[in-house]
N, C-alpha and C positions, 0 to 999 in steps of 0.2 A: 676722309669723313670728318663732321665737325664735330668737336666734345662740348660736355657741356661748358667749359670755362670758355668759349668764343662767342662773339658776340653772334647776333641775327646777320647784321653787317657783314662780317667776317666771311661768314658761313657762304652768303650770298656769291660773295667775291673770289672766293676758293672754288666755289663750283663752277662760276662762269669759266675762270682760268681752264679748267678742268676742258669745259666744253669747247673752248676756241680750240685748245692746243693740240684737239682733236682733231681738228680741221683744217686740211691742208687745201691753198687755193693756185691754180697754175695761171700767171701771168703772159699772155702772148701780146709783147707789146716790143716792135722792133727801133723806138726811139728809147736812148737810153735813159734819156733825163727823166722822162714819164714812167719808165720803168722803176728807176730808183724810187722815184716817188711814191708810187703804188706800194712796192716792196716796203720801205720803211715807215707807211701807217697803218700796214695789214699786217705786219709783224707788231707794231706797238700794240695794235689793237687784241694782241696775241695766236693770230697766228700765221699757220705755215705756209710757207710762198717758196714755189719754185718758179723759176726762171726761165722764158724760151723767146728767141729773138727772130725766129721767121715762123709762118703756117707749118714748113716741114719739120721744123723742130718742135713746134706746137703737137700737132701729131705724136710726135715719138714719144715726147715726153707724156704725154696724156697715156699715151698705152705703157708705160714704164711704171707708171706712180699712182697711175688712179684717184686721182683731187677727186673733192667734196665738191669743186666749182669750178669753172675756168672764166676769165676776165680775158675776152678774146678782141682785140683793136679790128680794124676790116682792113685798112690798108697794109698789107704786109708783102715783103719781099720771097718770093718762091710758092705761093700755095696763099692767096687772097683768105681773107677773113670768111667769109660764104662758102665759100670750100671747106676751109678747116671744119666748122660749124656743123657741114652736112658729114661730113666723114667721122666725126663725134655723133652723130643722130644714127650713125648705120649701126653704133655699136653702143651705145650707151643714152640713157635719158641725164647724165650728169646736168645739174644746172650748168648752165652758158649768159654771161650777161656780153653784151656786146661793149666795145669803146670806139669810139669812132666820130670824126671829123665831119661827115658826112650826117645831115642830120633832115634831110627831105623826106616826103612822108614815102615815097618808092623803094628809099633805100632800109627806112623801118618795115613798111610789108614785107619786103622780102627775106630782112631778118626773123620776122617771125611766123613766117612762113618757114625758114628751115627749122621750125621748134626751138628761136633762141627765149630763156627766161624773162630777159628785161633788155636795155636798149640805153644805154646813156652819151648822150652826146658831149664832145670837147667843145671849149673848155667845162673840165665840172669841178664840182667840191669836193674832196674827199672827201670829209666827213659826210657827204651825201652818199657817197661810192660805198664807205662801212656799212651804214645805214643798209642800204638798196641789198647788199650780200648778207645780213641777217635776215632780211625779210625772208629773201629766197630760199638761204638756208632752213630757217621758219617751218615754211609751205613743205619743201623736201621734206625734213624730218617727221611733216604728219601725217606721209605716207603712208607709213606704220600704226597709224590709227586701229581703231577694230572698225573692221569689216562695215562697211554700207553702201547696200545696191540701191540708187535712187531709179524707178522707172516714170517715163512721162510719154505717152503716147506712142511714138515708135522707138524714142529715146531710151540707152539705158546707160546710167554712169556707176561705177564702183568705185565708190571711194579708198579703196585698200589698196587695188592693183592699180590705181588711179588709171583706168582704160574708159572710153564712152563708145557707143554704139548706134548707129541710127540703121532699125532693123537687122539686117544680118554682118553690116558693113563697119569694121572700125574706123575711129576718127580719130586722128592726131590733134591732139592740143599744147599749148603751151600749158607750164602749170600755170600763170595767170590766167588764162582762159579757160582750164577747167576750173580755178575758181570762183570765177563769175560764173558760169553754168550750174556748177552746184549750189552758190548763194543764190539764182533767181529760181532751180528745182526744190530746196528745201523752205523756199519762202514765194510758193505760189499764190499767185493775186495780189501781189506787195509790190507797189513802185520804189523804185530806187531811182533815187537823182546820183548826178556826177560825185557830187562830194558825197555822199551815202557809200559807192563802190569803192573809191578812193581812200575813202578811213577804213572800210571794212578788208581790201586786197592788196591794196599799195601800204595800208599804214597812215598813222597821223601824222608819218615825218615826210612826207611824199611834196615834195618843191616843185614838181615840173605844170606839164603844159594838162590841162582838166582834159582838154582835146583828146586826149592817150587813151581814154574811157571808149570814144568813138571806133578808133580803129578796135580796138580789142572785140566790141561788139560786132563789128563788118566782120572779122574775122571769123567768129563763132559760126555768124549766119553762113558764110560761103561755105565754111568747112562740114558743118552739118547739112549743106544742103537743104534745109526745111528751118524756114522761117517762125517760130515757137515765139521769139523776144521781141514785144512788142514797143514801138518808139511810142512814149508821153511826150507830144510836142509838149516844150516848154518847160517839161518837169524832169523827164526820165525814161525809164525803161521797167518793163516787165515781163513776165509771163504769167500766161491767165492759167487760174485752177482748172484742174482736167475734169471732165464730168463725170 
C-alpha cells in the first residue's frame, strides 16, 4: 500500500507492478527464437510466463498452472493450434489470443469460432502483443462487474455470468463479441461506424486491419441466428430500439 510520503506517481507504479505480477501468461510457441522473444517482453512488461513447445505440452501445462491467458501459435508439432484451443474451450473460458503465420480470413473464422479472444498475425510488434493482452485482460477482469441482465426481444445477455441467450438456446461468444452485442444492446438506436467499435472494443491502440469489425459482426449474426444489427451502408451498424 502507498503512504503518504510517495508520490501519486509512485503509488500508480507500485500497484500496476502488483497487478501484472499477478498474471501469469502460457506461451505455446514451438519456434524457439519467437519464444525467447515473447518470454523476455512479457516478463519485462512484468509478468509471468511459462513455457510449452508442442499442443501436447500446451495442454498439460495449461491444466497444471492455470494462466490468466494463453498466447497459442496454430502451427504446432503433436496437437495443431485449433486443437489445443478447442480442448481449452471444453474446460475453461481462459482468454486465448492466437499467433500465427497464417493470416486468410478462413483461417481467422475458424479461430474464432473455437472461442479464441483476439487473432494476431506474424510477423507482429510486440509492443502491439503487450498492448492486445492488457486489453483482453481488461475485458476478463470486468466479468466481475455487478450483475446486469440486458433483455432485447428474444435476446438475453448478462453481463456478470457474461452468458447470452436467444430464447431458451445459449450462445457462445467470444468476449469480443459479447462486447459488441452488449455496446449496440445498451445503446439502442445509435450507429456506430468502424472506428466508433474500434476505440470503444479494441482500444485507441488497435494497428490492425478496420475490416476485423466486419468479421466480428458476421459472426454475432450466424451465432445468434436472428438478424437484430442492422448494416448503415456507408456509415455503420446498429440496432433499432425495441418497441
Amino acid at each position: 500500500m502507498c503512504n503518504s510520503t510517495e508520490t501519486p506517481q509512485l503509488c500508480v507504479t507500485l500497484f500496476m507492478e502488483v497487478f501484472l505480477l499477478s498474471k501469469t501468461i502460457l506461451i505455446i510457441e514451438d519456434e524457439q527464437a519467437i519464444q525467447n522473444i515473447i518470454k523476455a517482453f512479457l516478463e519485462d512488461a512484468g509478468y509471468k510466463t511459462i513455457l510449452a513447445e508442442d499442443g501436447m505440452d500446451g495442454i498439460e501445462k495449461f491444466q497444471t498452472y492455470h494462466p490468466n491467458l494463453v498466447l497459442l501459435d496454430l502451427m504446432l508439432p503433436k496437437m495443431d493450434g485449433f486443437a489445443v484451443c478447442e480442448q481449452i474451450r471444453k474446460e475453461s473460458d481462459t482468454p486465448i489470443i492466437m499467433l500465427t503465420a497464417l493470416d486468410d480470413e478462413d483461417s481467422q473464422m475458424k479461430g474464432f469460432d473455437l472461442v479464441a479472444d483476439d487473432y494476431i498475425t506474424k510477423p507482429f510488434s510486440m509492443p502491439l502483443v503487450v498492448r492486445r493482452i492488457e486489453a483482453v485482460l481488461r475485458r476478463t477482469d470486468r466479468k466481475n462487474e455487478t450483475s446486469t441482465v440486458i433483455r432485447y426481444k428474444d435476446i438475453c445477455l448478462n453481463a456478470e455470468s457474461y452468458e447470452v441467450s436467444v430464447g431458451e438456446t445459449g450462445i457462445t461468444l467470444t468476449a469480443r463479441e459479447f462486447e459488441i452485442l452488449k455496446l449496440f444492446l445498451e445503446n439502442q438506436g445509435r450507429v456506430f461506424t468502424r472506428d466508433n467499435l474500434l476505440n470503444s472494443i479494441w482500444g485507441y491502440d488497435y494497428f490492425g486491419d478496420e475490416k476485423i469489425v466486419n468479421t466480428h459482426i458476421k459472426n454475432i449474426r450466424r451465432k445468434l441466428g436472428v438478424d437484430y444489427i442492422e448494416t448503415i451502408r456507408g456509415v455503420g451498424y446498429k440496432i433499432e430500439k425495441e418497441n
